[in-house]
gemmi code that builds the backbone of each chain (N, CA, C; Angstrom):
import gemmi

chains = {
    "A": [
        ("UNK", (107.483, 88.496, 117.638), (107.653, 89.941, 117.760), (106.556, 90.504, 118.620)),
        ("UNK", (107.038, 91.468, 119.366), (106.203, 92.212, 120.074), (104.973, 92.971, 119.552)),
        ("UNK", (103.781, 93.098, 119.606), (103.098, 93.783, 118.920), (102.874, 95.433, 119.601)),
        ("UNK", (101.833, 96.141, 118.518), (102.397, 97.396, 118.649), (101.525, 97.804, 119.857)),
        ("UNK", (102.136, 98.504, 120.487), (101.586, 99.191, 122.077), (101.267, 100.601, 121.881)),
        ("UNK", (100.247, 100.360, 123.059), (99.958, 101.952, 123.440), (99.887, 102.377, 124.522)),
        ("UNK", (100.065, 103.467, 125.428), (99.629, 103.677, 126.520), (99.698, 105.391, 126.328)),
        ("UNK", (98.823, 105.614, 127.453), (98.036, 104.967, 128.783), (96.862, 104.113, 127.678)),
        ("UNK", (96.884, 103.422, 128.187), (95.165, 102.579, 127.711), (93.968, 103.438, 128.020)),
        ("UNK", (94.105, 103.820, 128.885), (93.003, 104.431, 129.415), (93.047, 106.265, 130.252)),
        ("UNK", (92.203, 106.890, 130.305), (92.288, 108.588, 130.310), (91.325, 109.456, 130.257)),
        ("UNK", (90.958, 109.796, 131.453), (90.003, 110.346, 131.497), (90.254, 112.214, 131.883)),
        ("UNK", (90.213, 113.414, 131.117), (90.662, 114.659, 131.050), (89.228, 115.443, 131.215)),
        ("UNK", (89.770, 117.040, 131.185), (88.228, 117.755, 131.309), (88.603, 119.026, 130.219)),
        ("UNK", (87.411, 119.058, 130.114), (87.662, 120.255, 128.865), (88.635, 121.470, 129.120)),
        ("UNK", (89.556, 121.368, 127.735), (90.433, 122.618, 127.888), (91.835, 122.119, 128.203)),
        ("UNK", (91.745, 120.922, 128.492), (93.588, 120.251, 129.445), (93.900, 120.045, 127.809)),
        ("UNK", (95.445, 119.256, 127.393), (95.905, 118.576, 126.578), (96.187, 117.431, 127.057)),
        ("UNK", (96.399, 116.367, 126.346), (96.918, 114.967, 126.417), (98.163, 114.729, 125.468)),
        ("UNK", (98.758, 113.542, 126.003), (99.412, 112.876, 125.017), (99.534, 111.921, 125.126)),
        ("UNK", (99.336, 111.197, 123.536), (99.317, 109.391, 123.566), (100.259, 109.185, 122.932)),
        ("UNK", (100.821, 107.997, 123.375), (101.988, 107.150, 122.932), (101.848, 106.005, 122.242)),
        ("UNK", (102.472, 105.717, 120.985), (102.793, 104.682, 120.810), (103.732, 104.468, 119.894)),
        ("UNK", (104.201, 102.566, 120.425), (105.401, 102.240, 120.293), (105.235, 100.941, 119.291)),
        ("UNK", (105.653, 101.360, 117.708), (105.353, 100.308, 116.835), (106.206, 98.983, 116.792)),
        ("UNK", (105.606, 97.828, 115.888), (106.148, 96.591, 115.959), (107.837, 96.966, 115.204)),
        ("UNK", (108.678, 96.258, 116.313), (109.731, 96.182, 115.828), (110.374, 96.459, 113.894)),
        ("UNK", (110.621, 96.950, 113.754), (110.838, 96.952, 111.760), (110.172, 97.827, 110.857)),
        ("UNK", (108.963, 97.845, 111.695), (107.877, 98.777, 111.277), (108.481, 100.469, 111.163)),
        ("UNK", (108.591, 101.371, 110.017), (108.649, 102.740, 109.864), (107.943, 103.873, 110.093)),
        ("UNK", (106.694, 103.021, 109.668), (105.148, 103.605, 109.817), (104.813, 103.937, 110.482)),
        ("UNK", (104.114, 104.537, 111.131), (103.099, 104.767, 112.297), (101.800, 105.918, 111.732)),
        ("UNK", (100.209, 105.591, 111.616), (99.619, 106.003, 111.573), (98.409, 105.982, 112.720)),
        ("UNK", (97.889, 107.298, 112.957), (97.136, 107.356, 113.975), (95.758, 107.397, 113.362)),
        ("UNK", (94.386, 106.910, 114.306), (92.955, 107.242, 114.183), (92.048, 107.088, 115.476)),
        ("UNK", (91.017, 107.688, 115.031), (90.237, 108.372, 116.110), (89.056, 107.247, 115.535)),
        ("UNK", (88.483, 106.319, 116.357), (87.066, 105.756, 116.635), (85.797, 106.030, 117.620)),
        ("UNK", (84.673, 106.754, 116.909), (84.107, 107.273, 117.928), (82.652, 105.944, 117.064)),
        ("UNK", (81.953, 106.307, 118.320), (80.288, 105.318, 117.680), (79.756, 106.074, 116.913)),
        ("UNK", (79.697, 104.818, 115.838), (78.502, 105.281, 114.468), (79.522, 106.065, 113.370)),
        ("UNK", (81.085, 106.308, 113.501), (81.643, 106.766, 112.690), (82.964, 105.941, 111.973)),
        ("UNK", (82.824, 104.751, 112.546), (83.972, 104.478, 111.935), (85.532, 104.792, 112.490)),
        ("UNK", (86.909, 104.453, 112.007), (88.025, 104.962, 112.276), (88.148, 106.164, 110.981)),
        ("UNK", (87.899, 107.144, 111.824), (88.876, 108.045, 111.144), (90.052, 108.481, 110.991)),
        ("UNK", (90.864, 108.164, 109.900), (92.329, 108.512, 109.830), (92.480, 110.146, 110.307)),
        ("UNK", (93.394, 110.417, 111.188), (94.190, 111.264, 111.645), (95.677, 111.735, 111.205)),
        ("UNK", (96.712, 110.882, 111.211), (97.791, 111.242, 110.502), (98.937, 109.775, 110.520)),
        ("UNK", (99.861, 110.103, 109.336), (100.365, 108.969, 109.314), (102.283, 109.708, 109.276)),
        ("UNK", (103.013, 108.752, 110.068), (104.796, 109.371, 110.142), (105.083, 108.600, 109.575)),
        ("UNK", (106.410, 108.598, 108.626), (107.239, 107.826, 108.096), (108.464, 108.469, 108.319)),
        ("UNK", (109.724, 108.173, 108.712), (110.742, 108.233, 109.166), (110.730, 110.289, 109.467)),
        ("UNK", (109.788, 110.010, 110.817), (109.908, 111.120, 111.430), (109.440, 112.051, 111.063)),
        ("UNK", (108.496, 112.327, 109.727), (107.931, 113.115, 108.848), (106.745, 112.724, 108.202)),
        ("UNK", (105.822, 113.725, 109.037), (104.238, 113.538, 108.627), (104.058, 113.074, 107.196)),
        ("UNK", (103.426, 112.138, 106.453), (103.313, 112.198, 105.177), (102.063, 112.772, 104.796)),
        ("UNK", (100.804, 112.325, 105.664), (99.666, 112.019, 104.970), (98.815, 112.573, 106.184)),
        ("UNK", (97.830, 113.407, 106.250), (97.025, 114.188, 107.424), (95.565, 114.107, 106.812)),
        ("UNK", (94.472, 113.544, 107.945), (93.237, 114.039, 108.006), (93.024, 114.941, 107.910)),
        ("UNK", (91.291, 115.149, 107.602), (90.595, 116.036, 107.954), (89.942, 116.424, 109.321)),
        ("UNK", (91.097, 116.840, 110.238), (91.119, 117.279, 111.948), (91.819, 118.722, 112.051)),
        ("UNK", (90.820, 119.086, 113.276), (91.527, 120.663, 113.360), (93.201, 120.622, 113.947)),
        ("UNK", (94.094, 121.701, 113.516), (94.976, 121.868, 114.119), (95.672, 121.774, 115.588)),
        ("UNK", (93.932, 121.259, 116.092), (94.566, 120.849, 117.876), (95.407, 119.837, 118.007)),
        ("UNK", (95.089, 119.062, 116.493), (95.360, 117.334, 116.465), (96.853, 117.509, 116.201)),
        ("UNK", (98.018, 117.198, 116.744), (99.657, 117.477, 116.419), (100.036, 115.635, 116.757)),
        ("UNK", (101.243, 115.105, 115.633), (101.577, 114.504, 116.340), (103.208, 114.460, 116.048)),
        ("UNK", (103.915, 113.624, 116.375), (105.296, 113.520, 115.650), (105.982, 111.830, 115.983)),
        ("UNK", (107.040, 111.822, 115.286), (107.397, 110.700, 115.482), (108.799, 110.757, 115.893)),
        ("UNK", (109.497, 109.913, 116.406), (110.856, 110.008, 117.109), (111.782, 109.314, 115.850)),
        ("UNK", (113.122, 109.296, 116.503), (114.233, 108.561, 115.483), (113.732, 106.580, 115.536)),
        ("UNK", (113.022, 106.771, 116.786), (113.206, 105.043, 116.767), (112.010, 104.237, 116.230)),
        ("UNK", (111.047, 105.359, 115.622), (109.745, 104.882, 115.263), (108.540, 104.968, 116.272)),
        ("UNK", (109.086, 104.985, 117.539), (107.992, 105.626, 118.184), (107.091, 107.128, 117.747)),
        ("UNK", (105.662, 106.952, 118.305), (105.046, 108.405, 118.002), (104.360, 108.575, 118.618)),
        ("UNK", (104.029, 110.120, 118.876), (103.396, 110.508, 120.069), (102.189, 111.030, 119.567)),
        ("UNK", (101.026, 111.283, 119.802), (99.868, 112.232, 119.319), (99.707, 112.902, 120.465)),
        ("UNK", (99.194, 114.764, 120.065), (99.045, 115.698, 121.032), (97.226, 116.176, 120.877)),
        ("UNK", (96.279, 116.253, 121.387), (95.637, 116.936, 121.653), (95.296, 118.283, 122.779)),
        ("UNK", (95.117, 119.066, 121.865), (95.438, 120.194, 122.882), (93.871, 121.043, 122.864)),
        ("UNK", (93.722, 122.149, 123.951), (92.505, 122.636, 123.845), (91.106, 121.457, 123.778)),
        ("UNK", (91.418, 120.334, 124.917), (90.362, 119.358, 124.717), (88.901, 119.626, 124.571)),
        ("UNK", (87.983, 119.291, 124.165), (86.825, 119.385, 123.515), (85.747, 117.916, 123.961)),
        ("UNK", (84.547, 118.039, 124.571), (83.695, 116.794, 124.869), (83.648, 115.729, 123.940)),
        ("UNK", (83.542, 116.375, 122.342), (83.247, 115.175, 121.452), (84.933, 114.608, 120.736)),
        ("UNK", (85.770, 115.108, 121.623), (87.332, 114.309, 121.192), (87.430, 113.285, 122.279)),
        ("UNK", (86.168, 113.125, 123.091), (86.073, 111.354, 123.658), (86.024, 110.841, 122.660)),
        ("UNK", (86.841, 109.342, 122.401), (87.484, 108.132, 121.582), (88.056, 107.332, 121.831)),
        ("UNK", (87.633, 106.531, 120.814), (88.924, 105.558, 120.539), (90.220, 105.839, 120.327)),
        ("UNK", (91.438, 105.699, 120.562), (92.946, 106.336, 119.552), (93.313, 105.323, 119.396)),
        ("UNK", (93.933, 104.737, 118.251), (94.248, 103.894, 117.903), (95.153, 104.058, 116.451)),
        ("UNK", (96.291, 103.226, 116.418), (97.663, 103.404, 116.192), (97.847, 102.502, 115.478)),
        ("UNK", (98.667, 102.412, 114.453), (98.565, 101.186, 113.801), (99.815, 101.457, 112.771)),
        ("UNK", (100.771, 100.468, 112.874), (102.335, 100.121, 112.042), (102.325, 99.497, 111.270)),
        ("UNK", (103.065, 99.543, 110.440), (103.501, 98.688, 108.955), (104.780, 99.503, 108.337)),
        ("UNK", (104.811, 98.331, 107.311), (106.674, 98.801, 106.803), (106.432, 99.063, 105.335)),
        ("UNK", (106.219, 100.067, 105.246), (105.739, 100.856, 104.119), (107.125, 100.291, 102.922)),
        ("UNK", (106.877, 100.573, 101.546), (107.949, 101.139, 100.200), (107.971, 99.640, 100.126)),
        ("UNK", (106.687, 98.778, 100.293), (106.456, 97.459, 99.237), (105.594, 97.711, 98.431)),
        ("UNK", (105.284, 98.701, 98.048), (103.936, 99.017, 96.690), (103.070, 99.253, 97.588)),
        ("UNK", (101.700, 99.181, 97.472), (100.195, 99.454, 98.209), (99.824, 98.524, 98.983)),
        ("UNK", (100.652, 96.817, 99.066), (99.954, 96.223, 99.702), (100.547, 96.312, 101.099)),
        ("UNK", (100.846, 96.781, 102.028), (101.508, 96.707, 103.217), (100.269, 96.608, 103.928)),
        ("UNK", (100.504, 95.997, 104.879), (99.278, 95.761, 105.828), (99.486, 96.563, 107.334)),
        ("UNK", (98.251, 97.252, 107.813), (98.832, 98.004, 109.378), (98.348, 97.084, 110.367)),
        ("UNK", (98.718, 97.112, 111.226), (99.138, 96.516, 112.423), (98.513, 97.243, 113.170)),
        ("UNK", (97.330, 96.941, 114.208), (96.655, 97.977, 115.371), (97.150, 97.772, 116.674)),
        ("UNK", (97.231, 98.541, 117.583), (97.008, 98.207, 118.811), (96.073, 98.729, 119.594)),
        ("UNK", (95.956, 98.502, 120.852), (94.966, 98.315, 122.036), (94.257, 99.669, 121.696)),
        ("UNK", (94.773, 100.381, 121.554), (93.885, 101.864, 121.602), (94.529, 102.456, 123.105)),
        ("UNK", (94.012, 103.906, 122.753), (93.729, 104.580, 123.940), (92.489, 105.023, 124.421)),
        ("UNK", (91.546, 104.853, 125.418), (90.489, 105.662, 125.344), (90.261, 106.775, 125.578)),
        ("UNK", (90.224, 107.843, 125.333), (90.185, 108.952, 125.986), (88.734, 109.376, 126.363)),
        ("UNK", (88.571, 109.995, 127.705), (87.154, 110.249, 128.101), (87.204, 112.085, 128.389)),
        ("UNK", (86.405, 112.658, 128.129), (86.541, 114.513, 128.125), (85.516, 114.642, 128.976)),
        ("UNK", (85.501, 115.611, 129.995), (84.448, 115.461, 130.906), (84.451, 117.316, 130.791)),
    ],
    "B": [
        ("UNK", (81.470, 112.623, 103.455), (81.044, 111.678, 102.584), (82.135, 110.513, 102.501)),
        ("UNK", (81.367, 109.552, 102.893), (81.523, 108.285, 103.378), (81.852, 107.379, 102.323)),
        ("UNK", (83.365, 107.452, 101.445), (83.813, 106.800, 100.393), (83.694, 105.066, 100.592)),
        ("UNK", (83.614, 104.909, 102.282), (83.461, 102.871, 101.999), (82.099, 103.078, 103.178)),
        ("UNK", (81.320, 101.732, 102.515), (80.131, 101.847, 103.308), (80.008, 100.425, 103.462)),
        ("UNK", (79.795, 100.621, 104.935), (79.387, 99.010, 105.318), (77.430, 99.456, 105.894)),
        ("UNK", (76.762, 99.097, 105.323), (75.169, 99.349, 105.167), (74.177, 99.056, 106.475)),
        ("UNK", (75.210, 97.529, 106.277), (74.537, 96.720, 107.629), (75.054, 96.801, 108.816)),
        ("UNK", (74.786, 97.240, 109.768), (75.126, 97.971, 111.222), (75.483, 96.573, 111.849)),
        ("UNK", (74.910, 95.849, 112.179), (74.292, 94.406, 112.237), (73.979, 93.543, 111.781)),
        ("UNK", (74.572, 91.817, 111.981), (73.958, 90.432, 111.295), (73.820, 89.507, 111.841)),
        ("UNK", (73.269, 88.828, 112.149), (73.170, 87.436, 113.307), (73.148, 86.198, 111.878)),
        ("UNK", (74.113, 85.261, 112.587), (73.827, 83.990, 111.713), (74.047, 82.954, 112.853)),
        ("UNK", (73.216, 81.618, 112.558), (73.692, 80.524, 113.017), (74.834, 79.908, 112.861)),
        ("UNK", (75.318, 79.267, 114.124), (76.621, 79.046, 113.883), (76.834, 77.553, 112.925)),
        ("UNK", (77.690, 77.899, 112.364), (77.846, 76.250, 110.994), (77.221, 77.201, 109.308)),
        ("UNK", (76.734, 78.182, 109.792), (76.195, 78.504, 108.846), (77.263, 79.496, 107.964)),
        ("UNK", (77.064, 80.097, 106.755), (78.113, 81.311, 105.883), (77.521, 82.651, 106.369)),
        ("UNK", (78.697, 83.072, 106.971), (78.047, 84.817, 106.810), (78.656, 85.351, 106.127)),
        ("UNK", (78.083, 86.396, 105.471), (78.520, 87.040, 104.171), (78.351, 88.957, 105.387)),
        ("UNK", (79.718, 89.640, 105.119), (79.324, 91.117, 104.961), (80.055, 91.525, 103.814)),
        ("UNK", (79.298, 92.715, 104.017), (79.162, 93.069, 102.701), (79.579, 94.762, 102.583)),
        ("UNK", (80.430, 95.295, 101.607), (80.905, 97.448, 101.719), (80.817, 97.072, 100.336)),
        ("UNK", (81.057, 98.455, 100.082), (80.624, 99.081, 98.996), (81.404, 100.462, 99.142)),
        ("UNK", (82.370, 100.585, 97.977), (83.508, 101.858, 97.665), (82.864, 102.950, 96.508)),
        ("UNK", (83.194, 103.949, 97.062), (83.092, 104.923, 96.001), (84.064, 105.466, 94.855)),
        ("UNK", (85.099, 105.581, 95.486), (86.455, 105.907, 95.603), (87.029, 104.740, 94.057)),
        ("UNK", (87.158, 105.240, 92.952), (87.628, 104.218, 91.806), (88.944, 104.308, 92.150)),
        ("UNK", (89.810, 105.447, 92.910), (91.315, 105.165, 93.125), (91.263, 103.971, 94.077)),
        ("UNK", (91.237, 103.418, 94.548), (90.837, 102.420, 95.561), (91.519, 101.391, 94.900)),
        ("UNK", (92.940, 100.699, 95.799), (93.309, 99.216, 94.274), (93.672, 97.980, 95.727)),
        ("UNK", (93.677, 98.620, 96.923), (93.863, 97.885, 98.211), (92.813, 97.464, 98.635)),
        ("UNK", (92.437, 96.532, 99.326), (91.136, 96.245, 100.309), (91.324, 95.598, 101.270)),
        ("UNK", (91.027, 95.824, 102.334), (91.363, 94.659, 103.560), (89.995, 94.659, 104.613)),
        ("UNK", (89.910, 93.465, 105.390), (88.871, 93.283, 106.406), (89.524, 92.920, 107.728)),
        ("UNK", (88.863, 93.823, 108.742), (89.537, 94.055, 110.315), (88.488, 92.890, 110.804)),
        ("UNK", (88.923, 92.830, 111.913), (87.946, 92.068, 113.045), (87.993, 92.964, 114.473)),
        ("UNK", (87.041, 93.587, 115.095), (87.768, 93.881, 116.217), (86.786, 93.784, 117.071)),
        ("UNK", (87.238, 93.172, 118.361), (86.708, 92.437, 119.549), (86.606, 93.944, 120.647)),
        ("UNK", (85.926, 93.728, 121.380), (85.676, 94.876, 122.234), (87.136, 95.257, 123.200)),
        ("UNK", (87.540, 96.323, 123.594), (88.410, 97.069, 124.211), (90.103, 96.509, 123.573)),
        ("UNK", (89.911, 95.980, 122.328), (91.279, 95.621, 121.486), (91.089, 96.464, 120.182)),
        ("UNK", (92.236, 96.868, 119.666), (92.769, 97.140, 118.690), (92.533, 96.166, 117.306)),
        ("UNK", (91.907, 96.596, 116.060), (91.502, 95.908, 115.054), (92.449, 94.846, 114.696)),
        ("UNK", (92.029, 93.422, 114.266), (92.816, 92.202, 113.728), (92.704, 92.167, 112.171)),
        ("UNK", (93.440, 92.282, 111.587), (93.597, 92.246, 110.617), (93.389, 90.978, 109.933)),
        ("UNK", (92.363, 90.598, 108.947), (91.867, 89.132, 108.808), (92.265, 88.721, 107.046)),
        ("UNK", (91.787, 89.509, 106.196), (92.276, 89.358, 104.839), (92.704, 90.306, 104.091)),
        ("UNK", (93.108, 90.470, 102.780), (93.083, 91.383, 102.035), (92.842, 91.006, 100.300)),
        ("UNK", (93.009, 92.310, 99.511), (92.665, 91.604, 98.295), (92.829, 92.894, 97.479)),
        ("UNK", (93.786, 92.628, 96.447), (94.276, 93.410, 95.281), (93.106, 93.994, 94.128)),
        ("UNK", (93.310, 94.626, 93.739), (92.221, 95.097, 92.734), (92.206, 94.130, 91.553)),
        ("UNK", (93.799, 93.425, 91.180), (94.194, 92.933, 90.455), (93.271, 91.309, 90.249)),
        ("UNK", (92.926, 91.233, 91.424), (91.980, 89.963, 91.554), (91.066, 90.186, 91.791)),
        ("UNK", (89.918, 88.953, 91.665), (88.272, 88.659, 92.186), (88.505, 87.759, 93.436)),
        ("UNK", (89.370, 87.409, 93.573), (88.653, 86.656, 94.852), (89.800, 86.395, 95.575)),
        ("UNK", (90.181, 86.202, 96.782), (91.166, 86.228, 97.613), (90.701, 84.972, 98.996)),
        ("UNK", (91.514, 84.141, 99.147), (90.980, 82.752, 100.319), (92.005, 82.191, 101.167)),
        ("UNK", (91.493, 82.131, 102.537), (92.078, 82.195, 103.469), (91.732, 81.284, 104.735)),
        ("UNK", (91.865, 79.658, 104.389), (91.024, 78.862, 105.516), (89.289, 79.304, 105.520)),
        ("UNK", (88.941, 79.781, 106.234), (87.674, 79.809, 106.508), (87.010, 81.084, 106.066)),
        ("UNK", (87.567, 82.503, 105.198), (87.623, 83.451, 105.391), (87.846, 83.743, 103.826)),
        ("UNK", (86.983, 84.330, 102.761), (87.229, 84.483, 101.365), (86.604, 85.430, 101.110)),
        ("UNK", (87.068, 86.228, 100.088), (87.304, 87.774, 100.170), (86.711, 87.945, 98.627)),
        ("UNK", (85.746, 88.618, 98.138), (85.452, 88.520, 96.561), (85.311, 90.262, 96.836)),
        ("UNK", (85.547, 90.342, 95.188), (85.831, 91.680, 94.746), (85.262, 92.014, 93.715)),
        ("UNK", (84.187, 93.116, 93.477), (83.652, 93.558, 91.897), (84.028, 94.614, 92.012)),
        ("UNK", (84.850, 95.064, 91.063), (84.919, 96.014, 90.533), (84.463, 97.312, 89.552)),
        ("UNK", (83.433, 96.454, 89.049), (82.745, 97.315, 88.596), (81.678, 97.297, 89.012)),
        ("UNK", (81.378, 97.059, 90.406), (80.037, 97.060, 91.086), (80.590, 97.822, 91.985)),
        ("UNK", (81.686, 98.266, 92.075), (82.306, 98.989, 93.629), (82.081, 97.865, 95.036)),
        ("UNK", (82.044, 96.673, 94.667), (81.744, 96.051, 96.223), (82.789, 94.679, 96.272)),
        ("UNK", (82.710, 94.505, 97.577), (82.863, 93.339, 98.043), (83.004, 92.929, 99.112)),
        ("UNK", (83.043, 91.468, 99.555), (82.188, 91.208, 100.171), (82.856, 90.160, 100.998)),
        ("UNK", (82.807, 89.511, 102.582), (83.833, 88.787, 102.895), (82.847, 87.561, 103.244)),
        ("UNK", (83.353, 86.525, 103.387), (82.373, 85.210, 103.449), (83.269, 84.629, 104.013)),
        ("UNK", (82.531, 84.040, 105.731), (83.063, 83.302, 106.188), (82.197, 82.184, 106.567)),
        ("UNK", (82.995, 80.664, 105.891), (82.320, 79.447, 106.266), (82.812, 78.334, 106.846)),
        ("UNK", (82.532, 77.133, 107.824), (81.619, 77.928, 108.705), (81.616, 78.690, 109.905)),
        ("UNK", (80.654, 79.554, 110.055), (80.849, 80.780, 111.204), (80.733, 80.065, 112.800)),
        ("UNK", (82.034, 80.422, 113.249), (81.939, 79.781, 114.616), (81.710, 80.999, 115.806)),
        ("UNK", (81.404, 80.410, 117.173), (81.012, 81.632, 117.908), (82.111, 82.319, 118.183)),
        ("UNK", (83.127, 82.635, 118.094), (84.375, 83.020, 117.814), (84.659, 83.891, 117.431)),
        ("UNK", (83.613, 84.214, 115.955), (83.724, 85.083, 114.951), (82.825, 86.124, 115.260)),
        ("UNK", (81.962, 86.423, 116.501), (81.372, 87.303, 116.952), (82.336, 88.448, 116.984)),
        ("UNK", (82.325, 89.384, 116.484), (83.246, 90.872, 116.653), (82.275, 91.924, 115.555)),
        ("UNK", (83.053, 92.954, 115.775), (82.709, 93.915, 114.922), (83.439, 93.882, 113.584)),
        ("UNK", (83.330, 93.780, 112.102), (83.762, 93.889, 110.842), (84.061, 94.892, 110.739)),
        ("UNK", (85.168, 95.308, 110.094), (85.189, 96.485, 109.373), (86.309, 96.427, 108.131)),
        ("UNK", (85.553, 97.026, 106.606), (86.667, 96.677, 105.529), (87.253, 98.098, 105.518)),
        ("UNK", (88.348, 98.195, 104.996), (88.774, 99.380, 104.194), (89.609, 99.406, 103.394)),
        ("UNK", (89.756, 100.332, 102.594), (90.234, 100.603, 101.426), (91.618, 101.284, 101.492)),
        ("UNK", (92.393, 101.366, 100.561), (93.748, 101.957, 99.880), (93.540, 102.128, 98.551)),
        ("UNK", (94.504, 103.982, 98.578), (94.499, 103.946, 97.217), (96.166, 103.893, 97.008)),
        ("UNK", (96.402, 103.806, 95.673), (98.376, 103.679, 95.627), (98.557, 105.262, 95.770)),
        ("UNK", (98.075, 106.291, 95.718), (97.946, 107.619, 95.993), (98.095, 108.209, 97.435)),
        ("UNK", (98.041, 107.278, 98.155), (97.174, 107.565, 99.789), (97.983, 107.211, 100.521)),
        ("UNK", (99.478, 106.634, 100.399), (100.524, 106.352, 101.284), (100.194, 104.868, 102.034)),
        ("UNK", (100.000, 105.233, 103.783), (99.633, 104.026, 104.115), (98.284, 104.682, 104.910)),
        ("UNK", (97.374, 105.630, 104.203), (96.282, 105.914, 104.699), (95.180, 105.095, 104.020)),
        ("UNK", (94.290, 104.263, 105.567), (93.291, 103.521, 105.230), (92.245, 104.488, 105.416)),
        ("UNK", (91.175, 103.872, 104.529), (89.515, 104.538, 104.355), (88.472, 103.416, 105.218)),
        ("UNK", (88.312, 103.839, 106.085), (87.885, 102.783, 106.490), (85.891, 102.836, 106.670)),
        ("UNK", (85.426, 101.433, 106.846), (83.563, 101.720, 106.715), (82.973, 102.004, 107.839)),
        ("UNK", (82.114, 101.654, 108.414), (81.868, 101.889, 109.956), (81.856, 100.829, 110.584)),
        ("UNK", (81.480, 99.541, 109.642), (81.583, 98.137, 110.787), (80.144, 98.021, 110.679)),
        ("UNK", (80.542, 96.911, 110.638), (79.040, 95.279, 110.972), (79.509, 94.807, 111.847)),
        ("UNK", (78.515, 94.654, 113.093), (78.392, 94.018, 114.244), (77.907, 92.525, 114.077)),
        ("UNK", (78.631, 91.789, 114.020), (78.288, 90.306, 113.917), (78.517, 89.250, 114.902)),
        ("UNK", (76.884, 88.550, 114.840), (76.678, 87.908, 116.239), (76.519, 86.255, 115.699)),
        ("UNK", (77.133, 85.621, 115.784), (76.694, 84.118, 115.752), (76.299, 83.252, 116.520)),
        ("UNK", (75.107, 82.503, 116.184), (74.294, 82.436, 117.318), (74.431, 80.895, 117.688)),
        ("UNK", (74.351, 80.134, 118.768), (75.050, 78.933, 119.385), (74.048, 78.034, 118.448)),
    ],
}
model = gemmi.Model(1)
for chain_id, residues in chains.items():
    chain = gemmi.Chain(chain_id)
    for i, (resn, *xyz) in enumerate(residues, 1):
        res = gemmi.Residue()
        res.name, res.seqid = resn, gemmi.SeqId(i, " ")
        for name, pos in zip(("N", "CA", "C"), xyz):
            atom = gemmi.Atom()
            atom.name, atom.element = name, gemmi.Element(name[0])
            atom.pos, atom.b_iso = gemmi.Position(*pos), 0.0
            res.add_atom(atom)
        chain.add_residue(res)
    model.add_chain(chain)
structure = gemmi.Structure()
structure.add_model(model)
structure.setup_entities()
């Protein structure tokens, strides 16, 4: 199976534009949850879709939007960009409604750079 | 406030040798645990996991212990090949939390030739 993708990989914006990142989970997968990796903090969870409907949201301002499509793809929006929303983005699938143990699946990331 | 804590930023071991990292949860809803690996400009690898329901979880080279009433645990890999150079990172699930992980900040681990 294909593993889960992202693009653009890479992105460099200037304060004030919006972006949008894509990604496209492993085949089967329902899930799609997004996070933000910056240095010295860890991944912070951002938000997680399950059949097209946000379940579960960080603690991020309202710039942070994302949604998910019919096919499991999902998009994340940042809008009103900001210097310290340079990151990691990173995306990560699994097939949720087996109890707690489901495991996520990452991919490549996006980097985003804010100038 | 930082519910999983990985302490050690950094660990160097010789290679052949056990490295142990090591988090520590705050969070008693917490009944999931898993440990990432992630290599520079890739997306985290997912390496073990381990139920609340158990102490110890093993995986080839890669064994996963769990206290629970110490809030910690701890991943041990023997022996450490140069391979295993990446960044660590554990995190947590609660059955409350959907498929939202808690994740620590990561141990940078270097094994040395």
């Amino acid at each position: 199976k294909a593993g889960v993708t992202q693009t653009p990989r890479y992105l460099i914006k200037t304060r004030g534009q919006q972006v949008t990142l894509s990604c496209s989970p492993i085949s089967g997968h329902r899930s799609v949850s997004w996070y933000q990796q910056t240095p010295g903090q860890g991944l912070q969870f951002l938000f997680e879709y399950f059949s097209e409907t946000q379940r579960n949201k960080g603690n991020f301002p309202g710039r942070f939007s994302g949604r998910q499509f019919s096919n499991s793809r999902s998009e994340m929006n940042v809008s009103t960009l900001e210097l310290g929303d340079s990151a990691l983005y990173l995306c990560a699938s699994s097939v949720p409604g087996q109890g707690n143990t489901d495991t996520q699946y990452f991919g490549p990331g996006t980097r985003l750079t804010v100038l | 406030d930082q519910q999983v804590k990985q302490n050690s930023p950094s660990l160097s071991v010789q290679e052949g040798r056990i490295s142990i990292l090591n988090c520590d949860y705050t969070n008693s809803m917490f009944d999931y645990f898993l440990w990432y690996k992630k290599y520079p400009a890739e997306g985290p690898t997912f390496l073990i996991s381990i139920s609340s329901i158990k102490d110890k979880n093993e995986d080839g080279r890669f064994t996963v212990f769990l206290n629970k009433s110490a809030k910690h645990l701890s991943l041990h890999i023997v022996p450490s090949q140069p391979g295993d150079s990446a960044v660590y990172f554990c995190a947590a699930k609660s059955n409350f939390g959907n498929e939202k992980l808690t994740f620590g900040t990561g141990t940078r681990l270097t094994i040395i030739p």
